[in-house]
N, C-alpha and C positions, 0 to 999 in steps of 0.2 A: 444162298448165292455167295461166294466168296469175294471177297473185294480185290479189286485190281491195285497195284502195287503204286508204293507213293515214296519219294524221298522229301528230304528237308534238311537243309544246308543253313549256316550261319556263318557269317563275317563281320567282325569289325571291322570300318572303314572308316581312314583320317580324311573324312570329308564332312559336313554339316547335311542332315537328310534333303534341303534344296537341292543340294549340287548331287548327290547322288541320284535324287529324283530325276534331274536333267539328265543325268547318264543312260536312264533307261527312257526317255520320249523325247528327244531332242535328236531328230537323224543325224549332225553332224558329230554329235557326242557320241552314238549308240554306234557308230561305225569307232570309233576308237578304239574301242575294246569286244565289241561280240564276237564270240570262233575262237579258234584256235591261233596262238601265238602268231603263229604263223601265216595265217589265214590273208589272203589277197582281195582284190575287187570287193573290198567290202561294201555294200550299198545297205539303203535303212530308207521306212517311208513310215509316221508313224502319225496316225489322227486321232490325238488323245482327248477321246471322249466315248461314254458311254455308246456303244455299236461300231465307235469306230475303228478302222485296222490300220495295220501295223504288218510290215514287212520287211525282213532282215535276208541279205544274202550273200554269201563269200566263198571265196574258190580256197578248199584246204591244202592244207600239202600232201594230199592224197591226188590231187588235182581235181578233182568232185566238185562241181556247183552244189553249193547246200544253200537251200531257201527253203524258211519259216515263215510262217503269218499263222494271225489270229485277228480274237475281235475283243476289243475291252468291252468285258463285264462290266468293273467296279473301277471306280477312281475316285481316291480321296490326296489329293494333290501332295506332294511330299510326305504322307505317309505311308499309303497302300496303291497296288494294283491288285488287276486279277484279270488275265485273258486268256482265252483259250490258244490252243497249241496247235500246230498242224504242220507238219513238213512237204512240201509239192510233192514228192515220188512217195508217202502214203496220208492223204488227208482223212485217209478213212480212220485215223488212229488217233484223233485228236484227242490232247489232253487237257489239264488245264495248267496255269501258274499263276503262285502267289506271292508278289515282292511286299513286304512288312518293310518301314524302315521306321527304324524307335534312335530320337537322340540319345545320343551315350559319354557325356561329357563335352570334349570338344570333336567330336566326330559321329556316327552313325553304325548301330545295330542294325544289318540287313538282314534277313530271314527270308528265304526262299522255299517253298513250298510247292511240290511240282505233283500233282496227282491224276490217279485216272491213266495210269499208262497198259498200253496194249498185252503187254507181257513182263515177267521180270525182267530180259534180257534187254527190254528197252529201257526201260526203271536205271538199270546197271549202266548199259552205254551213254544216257542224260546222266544220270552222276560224274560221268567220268568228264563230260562237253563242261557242267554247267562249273564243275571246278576246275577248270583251264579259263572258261571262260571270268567266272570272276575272280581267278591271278591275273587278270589281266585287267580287273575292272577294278582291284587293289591296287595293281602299279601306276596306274593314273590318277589315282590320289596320295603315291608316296609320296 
C-alpha cells in the first residue's frame, strides 16, 4: 500500500516556546496570524485537551469562508501538539498535524509536521497555506 503524502516545515521564531505555545491554543492569539495575510473575519475556538476541539475560520481574499477543526490527540504544553485536520467542505480528508517547539537560544525551533493527506495536490496546496500562514506567525513575533 503506498503511503499518502506528508510535508514538514521549519521556523525559527524570536519568541520563547510559551509564547509560541499561546499562539497556537489561545483563540485571541490564533486569530492573529492563521490564513492568509490577508484573510478577514478571523474567528478560533480552541479546548486544549486531549479530545478536545479546536476551530479556526477566515474569509480569504478569494472571498471563500475557509473553516478547519480537529480534535487534539497529544498535548505536552509548550512543547508538542498533534490534532487532526479537517476542513468543513471535505471532512472526509482528514489529516493530521504536528507542532514540535524545541528552545533555540533566545527564541523557539517550530517543526511542523502535516501528514496523511488526501492526495499530493493537497500535500502541495497545505504547503503553500501553512507557509503564508506562519510569515505570518513570524511577523508577530518580529
Amino acid at each position: 500500500m503506498a503511503s499518502k503524502p506528508s510535508l514538514a516545515l521549519k521556523r525559527r521564531l524570536k519568541a520563547p516556546p510559551e509564547k509560541v505555545y499561546q499562539a497556537w491554543t489561545v483563540p485571541e492569539k490564533m486569530i492573529g496570524w492563521w490564513g492568509a495575510a490577508d484573510a478577514a473575519s478571523r474567528t478560533a475556538t480552541a479546548d486544549v485537551r486531549v479530545g478536545g476541539r479546536f476551530h479556526v475560520g477566515f474569509r480569504g481574499n478569494d472571498g471563500d469562508q475557509h473553516d478547519v477543526s480537529g480534535i487534539y490527540r497529544e498535548i505536552v504544553p509548550n512543547r508538542k501538539l498533534v490534532f487532526s485536520w479537517a476542513w468543513r467542505t471535505t471532512p472526509e480528508r482528514e489529516s493530521q498535524v504536528t507542532i514540535d517547539l524545541k528552545p533555540d537560544g533566545d527564541g523557539t525551533l517550530l517543526t511542523l509536521t502535516h501528514e496523511q493527506f488526501f492526495d499530493q495536490k493537497a500535500c502541495d496546496d497545505h504547503r503553500i497555506g501553512w507557509n503564508r500562514a506562519l510569515d505570518n506567525l513570524e511577523r508577530t513575533f518580529a
